[in-house]
MOPAC internal coordinates of N, CA, C and O (Angstrom, degrees):
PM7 1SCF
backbone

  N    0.0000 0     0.00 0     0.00 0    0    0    0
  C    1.4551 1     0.00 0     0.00 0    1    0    0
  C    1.5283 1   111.49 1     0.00 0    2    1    0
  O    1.2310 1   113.42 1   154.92 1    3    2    1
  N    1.0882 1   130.04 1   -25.08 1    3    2    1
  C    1.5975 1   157.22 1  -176.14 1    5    3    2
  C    1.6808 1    78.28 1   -51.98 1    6    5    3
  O    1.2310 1   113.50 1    85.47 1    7    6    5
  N    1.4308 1   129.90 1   -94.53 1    7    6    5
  C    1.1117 1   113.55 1  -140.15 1    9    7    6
  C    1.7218 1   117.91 1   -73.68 1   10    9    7
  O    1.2310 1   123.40 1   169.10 1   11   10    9
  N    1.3658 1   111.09 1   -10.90 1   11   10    9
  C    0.9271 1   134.71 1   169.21 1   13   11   10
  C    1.9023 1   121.47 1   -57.79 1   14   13   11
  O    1.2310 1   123.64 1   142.43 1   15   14   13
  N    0.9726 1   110.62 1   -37.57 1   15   14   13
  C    1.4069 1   139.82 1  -166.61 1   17   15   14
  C    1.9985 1    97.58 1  -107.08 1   18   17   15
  O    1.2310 1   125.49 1   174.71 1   19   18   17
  N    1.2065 1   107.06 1    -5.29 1   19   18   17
  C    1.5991 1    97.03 1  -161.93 1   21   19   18
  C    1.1774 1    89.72 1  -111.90 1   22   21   19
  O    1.2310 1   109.11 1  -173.74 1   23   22   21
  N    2.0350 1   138.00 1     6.26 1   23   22   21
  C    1.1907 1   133.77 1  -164.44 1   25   23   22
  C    1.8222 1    98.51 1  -101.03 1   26   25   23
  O    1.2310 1   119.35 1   152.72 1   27   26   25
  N    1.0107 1   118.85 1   -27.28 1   27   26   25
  C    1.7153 1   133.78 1  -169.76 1   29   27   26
  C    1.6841 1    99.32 1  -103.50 1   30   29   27
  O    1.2310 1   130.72 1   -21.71 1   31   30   29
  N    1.2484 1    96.92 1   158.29 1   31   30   29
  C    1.6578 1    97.61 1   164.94 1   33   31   30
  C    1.4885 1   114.71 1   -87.13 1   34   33   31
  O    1.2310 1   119.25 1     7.90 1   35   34   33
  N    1.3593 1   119.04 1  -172.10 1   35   34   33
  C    1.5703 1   101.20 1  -172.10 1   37   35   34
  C    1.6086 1   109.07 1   -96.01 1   38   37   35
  O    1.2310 1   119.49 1   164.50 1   39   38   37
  N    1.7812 1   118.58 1   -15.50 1   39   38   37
  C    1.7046 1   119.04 1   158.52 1   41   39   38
  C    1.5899 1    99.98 1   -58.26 1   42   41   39
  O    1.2310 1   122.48 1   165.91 1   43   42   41
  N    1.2651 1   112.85 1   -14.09 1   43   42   41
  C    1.4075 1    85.61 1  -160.40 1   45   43   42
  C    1.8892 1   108.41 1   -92.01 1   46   45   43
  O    1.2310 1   128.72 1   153.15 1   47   46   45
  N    1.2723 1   100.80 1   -26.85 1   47   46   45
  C    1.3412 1   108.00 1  -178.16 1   49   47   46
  C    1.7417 1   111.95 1   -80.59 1   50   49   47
  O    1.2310 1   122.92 1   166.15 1   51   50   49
  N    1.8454 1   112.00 1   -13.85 1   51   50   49
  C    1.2902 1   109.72 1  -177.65 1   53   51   50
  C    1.4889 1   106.23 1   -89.89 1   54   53   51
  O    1.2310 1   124.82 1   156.09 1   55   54   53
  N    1.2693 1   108.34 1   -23.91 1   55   54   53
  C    1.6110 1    99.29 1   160.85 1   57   55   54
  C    1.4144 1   139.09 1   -83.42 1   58   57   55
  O    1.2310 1   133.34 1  -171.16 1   59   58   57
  N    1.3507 1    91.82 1     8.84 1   59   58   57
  C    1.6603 1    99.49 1  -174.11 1   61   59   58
  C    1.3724 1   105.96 1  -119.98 1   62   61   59
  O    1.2310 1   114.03 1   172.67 1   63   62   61
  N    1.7018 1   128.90 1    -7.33 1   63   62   61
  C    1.3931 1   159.85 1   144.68 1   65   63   62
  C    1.8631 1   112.03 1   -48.80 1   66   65   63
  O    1.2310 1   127.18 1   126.94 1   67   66   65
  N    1.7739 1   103.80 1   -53.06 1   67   66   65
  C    1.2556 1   110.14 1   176.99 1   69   67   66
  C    1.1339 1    98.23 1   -76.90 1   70   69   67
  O    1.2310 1   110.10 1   118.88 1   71   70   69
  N    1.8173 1   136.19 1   -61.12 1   71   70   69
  C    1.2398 1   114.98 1  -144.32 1   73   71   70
  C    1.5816 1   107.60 1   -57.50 1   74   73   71
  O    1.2310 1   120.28 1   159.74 1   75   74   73
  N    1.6297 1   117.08 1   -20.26 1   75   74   73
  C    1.3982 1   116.12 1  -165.97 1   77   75   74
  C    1.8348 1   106.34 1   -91.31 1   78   77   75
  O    1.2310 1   117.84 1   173.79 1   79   78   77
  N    1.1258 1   121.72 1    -6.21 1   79   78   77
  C    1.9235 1   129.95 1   163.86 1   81   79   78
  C    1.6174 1    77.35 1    88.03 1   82   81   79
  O    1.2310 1   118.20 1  -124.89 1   83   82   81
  N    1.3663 1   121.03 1    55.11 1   83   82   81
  C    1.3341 1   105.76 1   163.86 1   85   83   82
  C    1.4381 1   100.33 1   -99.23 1   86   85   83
  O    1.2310 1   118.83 1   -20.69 1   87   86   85
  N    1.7561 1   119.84 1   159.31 1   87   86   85
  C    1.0273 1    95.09 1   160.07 1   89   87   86
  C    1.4754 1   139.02 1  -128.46 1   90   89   87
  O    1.2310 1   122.04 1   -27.21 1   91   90   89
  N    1.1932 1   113.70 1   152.79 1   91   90   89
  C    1.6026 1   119.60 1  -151.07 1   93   91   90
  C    1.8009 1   121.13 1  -157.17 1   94   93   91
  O    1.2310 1   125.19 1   -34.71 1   95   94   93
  N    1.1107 1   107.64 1   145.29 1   95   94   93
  C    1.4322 1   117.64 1   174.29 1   97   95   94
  C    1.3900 1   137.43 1  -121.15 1   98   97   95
  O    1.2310 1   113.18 1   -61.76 1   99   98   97
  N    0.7151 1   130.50 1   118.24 1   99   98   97
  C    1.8762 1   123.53 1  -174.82 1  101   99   98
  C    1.5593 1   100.55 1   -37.93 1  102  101   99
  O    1.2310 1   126.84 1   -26.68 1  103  102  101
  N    1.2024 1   104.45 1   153.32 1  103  102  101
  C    1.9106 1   117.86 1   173.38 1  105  103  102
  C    1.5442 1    94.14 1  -139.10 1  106  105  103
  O    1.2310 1   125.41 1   -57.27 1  107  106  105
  N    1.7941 1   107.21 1   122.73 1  107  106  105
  C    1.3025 1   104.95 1  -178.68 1  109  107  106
  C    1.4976 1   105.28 1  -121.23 1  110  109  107
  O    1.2310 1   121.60 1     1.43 1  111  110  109
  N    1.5633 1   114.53 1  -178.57 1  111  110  109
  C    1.1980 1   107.60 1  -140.95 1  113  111  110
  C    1.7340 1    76.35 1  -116.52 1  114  113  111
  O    1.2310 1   126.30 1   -17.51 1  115  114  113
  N    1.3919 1   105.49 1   162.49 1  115  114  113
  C    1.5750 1   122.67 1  -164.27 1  117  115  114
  C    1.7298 1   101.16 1   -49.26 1  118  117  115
  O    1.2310 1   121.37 1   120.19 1  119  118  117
  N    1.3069 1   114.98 1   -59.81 1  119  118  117
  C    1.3109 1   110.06 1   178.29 1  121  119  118
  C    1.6921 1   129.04 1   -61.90 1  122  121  119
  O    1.2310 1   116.41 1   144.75 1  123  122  121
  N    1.2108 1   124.42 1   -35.25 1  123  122  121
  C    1.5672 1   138.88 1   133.21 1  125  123  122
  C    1.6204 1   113.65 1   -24.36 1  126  125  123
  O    1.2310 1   117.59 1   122.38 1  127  126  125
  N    1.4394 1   122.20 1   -57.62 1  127  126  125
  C    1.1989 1   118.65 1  -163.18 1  129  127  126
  C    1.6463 1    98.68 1   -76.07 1  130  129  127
  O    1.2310 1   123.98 1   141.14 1  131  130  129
  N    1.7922 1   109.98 1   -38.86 1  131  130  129
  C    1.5504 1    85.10 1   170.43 1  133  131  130
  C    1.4676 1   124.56 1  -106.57 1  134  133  131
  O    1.2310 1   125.29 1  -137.99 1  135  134  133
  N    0.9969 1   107.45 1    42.01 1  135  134  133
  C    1.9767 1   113.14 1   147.96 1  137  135  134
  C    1.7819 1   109.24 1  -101.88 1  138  137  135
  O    1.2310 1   122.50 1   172.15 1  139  138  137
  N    1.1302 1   112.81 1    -7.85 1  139  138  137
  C    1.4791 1   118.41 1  -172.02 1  141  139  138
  C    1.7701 1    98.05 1   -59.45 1  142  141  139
  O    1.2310 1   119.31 1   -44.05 1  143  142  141
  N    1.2921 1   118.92 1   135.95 1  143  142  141
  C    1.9328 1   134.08 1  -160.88 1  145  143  142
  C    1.5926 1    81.57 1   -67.09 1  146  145  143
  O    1.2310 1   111.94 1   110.13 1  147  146  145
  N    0.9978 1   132.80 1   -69.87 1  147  146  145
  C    1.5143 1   154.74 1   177.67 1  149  147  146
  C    1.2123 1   114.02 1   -16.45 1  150  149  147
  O    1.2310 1   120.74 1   107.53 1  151  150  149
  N    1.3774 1   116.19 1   -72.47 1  151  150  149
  C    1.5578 1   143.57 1   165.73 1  153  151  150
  C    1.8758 1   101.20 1   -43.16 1  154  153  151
  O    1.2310 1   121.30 1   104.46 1  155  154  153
  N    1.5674 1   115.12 1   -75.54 1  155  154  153
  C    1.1681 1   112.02 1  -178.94 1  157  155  154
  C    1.7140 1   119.87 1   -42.59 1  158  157  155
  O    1.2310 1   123.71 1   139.81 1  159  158  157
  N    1.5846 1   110.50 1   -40.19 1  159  158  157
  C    1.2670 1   111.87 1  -165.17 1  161  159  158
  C    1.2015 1    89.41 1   -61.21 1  162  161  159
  O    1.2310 1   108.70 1   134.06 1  163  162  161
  N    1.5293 1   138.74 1   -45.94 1  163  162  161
  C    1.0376 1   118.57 1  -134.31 1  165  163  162
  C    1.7854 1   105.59 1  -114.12 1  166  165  163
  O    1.2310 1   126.57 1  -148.76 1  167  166  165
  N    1.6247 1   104.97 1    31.24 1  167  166  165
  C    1.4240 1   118.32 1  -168.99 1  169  167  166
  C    1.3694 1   118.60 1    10.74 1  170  169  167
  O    1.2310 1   118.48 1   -97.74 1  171  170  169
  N    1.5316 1   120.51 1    82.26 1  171  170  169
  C    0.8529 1   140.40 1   176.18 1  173  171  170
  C    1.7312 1   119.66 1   -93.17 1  174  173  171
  O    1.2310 1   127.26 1   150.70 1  175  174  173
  N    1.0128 1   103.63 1   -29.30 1  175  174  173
  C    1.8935 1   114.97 1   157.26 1  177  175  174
  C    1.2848 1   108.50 1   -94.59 1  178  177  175
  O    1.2310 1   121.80 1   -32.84 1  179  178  177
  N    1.3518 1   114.16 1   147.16 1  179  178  177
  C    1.3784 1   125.02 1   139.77 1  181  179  178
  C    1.1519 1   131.19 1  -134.37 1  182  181  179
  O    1.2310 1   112.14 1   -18.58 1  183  182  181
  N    1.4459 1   132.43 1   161.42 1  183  182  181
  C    1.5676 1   124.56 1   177.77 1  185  183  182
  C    1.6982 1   107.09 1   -82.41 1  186  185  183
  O    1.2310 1   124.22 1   -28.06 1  187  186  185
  N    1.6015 1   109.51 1   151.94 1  187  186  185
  C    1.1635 1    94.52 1   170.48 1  189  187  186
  C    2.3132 1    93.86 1  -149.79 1  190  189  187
  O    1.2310 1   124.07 1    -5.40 1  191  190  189
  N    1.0822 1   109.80 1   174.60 1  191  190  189
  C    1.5753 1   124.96 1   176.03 1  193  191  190
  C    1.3668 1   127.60 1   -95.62 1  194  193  191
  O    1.2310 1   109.76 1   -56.27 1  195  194  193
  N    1.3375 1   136.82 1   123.73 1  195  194  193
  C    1.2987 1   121.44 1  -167.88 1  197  195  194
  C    1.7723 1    89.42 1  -154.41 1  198  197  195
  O    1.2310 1   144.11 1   -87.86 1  199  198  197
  N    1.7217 1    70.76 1    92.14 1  199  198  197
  C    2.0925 1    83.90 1   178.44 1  201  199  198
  C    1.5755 1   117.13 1   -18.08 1  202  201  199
  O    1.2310 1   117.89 1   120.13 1  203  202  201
  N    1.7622 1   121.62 1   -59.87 1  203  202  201
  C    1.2021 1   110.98 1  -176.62 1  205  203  202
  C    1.5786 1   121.28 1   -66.68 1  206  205  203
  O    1.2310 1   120.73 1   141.36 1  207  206  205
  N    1.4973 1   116.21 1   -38.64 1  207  206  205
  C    1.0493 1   109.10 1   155.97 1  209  207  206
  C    1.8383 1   162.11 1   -84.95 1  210  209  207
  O    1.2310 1   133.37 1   152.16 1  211  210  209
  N    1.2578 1    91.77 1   -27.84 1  211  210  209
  C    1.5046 1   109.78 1   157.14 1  213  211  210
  C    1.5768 1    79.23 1   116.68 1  214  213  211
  O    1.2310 1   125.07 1    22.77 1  215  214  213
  N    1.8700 1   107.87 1  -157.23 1  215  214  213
  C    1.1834 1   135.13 1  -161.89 1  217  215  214
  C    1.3088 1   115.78 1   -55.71 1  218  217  215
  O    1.2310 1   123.29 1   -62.40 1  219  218  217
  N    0.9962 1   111.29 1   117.60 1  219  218  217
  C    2.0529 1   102.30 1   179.72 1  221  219  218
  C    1.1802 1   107.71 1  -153.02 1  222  221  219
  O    1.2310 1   129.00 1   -38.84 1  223  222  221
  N    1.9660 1   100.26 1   141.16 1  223  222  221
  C    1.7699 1   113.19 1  -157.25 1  225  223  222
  C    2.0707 1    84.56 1  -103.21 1  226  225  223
  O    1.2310 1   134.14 1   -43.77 1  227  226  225
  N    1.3534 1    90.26 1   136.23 1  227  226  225
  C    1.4896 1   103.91 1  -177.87 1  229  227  226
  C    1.3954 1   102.01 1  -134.73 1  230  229  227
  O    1.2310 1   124.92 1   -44.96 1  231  230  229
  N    1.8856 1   108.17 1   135.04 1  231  230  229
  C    1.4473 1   110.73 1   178.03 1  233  231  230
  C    1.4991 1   109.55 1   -70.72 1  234  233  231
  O    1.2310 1   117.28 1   -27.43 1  235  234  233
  N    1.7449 1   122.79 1   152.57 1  235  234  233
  C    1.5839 1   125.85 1   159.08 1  237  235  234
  C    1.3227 1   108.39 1   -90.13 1  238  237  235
  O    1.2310 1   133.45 1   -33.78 1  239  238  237
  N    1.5493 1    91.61 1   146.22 1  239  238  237
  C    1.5916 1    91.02 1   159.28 1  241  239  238
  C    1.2303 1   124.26 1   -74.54 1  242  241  239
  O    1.2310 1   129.99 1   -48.31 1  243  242  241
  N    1.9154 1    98.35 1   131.69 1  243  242  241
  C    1.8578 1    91.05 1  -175.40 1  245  243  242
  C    1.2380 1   126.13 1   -96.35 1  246  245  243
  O    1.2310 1   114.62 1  -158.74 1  247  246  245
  N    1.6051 1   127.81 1    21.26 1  247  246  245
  C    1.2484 1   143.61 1   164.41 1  249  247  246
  C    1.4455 1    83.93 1   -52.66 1  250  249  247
  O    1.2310 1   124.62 1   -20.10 1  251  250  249
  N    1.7899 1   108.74 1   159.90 1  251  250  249
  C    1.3717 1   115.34 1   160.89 1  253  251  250
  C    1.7617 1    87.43 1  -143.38 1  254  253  251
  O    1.2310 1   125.03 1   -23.82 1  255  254  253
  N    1.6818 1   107.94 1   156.18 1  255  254  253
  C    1.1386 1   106.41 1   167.19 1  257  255  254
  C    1.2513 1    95.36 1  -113.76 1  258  257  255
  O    1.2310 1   125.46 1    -3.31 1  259  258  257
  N    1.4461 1   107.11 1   176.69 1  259  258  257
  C    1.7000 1   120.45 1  -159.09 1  261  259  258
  C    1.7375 1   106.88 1   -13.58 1  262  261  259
  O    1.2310 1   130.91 1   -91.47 1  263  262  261
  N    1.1477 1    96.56 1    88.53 1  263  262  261
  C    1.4526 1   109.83 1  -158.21 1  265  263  262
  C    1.7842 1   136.79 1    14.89 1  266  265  263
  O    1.2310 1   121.84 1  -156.36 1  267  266  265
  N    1.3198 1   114.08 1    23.64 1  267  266  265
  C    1.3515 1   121.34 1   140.49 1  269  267  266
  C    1.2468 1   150.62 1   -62.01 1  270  269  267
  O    1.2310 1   102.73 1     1.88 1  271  270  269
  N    0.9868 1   149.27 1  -178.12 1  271  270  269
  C    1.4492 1   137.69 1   177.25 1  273  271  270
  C    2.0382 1    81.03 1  -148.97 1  274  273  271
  O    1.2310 1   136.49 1   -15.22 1  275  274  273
  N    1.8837 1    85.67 1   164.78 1  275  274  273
  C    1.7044 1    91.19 1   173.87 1  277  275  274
  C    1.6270 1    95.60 1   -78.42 1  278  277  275
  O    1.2310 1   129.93 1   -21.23 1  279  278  277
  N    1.7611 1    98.45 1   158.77 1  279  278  277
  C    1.4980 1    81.17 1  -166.15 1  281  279  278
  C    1.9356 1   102.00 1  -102.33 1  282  281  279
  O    1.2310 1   125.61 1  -150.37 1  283  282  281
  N    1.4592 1   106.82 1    29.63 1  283  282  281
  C    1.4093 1   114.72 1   174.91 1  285  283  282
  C    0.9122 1   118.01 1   178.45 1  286  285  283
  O    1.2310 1   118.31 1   -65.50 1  287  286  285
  N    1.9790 1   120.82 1   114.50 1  287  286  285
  C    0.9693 1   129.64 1  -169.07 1  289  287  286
  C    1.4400 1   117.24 1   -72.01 1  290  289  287
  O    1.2310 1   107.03 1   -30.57 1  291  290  289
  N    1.3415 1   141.75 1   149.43 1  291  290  289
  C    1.5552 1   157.23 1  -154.59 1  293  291  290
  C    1.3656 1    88.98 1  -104.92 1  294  293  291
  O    1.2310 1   133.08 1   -65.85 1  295  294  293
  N    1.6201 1    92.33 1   114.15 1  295  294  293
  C    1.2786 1   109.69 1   169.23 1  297  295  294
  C    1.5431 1   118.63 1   -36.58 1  298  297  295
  O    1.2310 1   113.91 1   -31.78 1  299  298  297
  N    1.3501 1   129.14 1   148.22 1  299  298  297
  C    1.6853 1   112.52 1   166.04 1  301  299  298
  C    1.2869 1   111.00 1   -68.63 1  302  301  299
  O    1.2310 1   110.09 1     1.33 1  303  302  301
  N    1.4125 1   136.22 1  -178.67 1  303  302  301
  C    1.4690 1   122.63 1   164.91 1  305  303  302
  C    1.4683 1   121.20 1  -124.84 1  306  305  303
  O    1.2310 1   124.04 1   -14.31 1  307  306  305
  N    1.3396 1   109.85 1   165.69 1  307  306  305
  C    1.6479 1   118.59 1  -137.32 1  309  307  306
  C    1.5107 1    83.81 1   -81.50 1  310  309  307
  O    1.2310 1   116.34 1   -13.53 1  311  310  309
  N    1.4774 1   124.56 1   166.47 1  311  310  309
  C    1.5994 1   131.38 1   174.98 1  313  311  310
  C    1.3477 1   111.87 1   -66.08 1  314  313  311
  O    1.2310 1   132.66 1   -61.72 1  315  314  313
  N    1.4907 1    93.15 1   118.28 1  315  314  313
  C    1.9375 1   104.63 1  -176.42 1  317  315  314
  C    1.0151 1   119.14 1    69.02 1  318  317  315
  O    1.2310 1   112.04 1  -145.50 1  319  318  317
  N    1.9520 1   132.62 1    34.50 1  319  318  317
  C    1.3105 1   130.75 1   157.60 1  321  319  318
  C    1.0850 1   116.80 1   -79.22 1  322  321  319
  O    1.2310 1   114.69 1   138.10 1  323  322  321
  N    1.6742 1   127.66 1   -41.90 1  323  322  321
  C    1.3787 1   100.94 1   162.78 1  325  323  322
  C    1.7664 1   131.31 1  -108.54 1  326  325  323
  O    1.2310 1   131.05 1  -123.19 1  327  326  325
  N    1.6518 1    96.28 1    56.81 1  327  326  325
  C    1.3261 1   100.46 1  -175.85 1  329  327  326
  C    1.8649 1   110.64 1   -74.08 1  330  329  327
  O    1.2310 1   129.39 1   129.11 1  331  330  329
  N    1.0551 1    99.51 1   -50.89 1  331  330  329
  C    1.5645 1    99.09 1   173.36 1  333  331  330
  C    2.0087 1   118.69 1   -52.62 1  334  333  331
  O    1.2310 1   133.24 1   142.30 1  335  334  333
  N    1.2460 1    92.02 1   -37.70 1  335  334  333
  C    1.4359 1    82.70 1  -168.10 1  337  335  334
  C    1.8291 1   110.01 1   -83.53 1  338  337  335
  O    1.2310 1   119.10 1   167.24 1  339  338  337
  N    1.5349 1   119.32 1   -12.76 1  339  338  337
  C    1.3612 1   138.73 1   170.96 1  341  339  338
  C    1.6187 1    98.49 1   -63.83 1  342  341  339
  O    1.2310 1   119.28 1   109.49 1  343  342  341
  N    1.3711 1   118.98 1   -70.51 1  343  342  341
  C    1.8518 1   130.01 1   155.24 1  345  343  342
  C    1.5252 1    94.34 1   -19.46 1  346  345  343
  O    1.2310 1   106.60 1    51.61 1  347  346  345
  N    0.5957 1   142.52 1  -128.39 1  347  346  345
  C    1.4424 1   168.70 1  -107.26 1  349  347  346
  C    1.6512 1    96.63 1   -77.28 1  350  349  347
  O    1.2310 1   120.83 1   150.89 1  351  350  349
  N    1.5970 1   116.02 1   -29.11 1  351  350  349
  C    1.6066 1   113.88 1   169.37 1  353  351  350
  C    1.5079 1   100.58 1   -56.05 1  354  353  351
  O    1.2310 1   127.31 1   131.53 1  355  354  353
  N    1.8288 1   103.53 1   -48.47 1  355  354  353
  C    1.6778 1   105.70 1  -155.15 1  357  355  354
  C    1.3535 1   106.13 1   -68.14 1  358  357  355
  O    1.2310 1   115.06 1   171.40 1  359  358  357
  N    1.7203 1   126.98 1    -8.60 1  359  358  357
  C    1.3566 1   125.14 1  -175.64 1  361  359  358
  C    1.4445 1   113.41 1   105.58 1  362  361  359
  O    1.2310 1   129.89 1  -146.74 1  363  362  361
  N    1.3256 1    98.54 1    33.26 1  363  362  361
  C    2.1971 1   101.56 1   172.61 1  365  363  362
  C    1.3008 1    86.60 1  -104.58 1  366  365  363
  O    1.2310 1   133.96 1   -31.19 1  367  366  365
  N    1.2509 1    90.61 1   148.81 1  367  366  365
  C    1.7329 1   108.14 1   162.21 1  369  367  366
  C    1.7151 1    99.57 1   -98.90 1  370  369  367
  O    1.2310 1   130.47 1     0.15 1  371  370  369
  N    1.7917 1    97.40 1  -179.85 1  371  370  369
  C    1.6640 1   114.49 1  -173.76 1  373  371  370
  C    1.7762 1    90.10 1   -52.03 1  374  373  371
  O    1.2310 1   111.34 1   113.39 1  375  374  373
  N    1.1506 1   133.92 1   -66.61 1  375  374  373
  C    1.1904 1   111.19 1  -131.37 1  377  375  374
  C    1.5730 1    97.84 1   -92.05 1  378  377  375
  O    1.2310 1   120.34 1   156.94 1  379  378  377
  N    1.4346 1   116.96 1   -23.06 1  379  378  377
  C    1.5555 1    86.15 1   153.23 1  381  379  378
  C    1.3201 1   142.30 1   -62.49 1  382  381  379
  O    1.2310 1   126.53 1   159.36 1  383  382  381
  N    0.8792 1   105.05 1   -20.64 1  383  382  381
  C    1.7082 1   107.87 1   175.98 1  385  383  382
  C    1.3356 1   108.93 1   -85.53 1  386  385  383
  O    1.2310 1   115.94 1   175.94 1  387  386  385
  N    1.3312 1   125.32 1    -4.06 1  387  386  385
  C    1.1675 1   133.95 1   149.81 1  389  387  386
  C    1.4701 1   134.62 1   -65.67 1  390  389  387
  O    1.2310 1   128.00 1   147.52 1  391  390  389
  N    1.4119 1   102.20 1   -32.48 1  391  390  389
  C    1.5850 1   120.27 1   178.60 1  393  391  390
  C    1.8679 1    92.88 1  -106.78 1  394  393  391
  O    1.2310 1   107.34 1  -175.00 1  395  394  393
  N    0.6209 1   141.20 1     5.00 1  395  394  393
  C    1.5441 1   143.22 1   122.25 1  397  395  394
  C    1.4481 1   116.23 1   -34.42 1  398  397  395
  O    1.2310 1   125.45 1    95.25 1  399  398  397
  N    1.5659 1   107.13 1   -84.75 1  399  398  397
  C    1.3502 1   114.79 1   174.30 1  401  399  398
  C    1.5824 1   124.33 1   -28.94 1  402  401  399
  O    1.2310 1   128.47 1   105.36 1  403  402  401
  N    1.5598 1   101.30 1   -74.64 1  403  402  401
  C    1.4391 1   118.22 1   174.85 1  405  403  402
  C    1.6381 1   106.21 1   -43.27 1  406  405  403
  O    1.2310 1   114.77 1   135.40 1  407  406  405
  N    1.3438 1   127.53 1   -44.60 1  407  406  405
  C    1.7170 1   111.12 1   173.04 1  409  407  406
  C    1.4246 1   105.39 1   -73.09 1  410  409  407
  O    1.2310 1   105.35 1   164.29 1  411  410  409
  N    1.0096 1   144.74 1   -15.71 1  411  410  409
  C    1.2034 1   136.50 1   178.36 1  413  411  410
  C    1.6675 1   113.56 1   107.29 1  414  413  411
  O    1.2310 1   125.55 1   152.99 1  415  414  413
  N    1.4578 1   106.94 1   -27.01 1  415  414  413
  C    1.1825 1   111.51 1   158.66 1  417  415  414
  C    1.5343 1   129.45 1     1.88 1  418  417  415
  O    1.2310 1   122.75 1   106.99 1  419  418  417
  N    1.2800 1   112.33 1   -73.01 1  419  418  417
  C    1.3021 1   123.62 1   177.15 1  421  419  418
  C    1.1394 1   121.05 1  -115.84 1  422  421  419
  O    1.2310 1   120.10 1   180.00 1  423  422  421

């Protein structure tokens, strides 16, 4: 369907989708979804800092409770920050997770 769909633009196929009562919706692409008026109003991105990496745009959650939102999303976390402390939930002690390490395991 790809090349089929790649001959029209995509207004062009959603109006020719509606005129026929088919039914269908635009699918936009990550950068599209956040220029969308909608999306912005409803600051659903924000920028945030992550010393090792620098500048990075992260979605909010758009649940709100009694009409709040959290007022700062939790960083994601870096590869294998909380591998030790996940270990040690499941019931390893230090030096297994030590003999983890040393196989390469983790």
């Amino acid at each position: 369907m790809r090349p089929i769909f790649a001959r029209r633009p995509r207004a062009e196929w959603l109006a020719a989708l509606a005129t026929h009562d088919v039914a269908s919706a635009e699918i936009n692409t990550i950068p599209e979804t956040m220029r969308d008026e909608e999306v912005r109003h409803l600051e659903l991105f924000e920028s945030a800092e992550r010393p090792t990496y620098g500048a990075m745009t992260m979605m909010r959650r758009a649940a709100r409770i009694n009409g709040a939102r959290l007022a700062r999303q939790l960083m994601p976390p870096l590869l294998g920050e909380h591998t030790d402390a996940v270990l040690r939930e499941l019931g390893y002690d230090d030096a297994a997770i030590a003999a983890f390490r040393q196989a390469t395991a983790i």
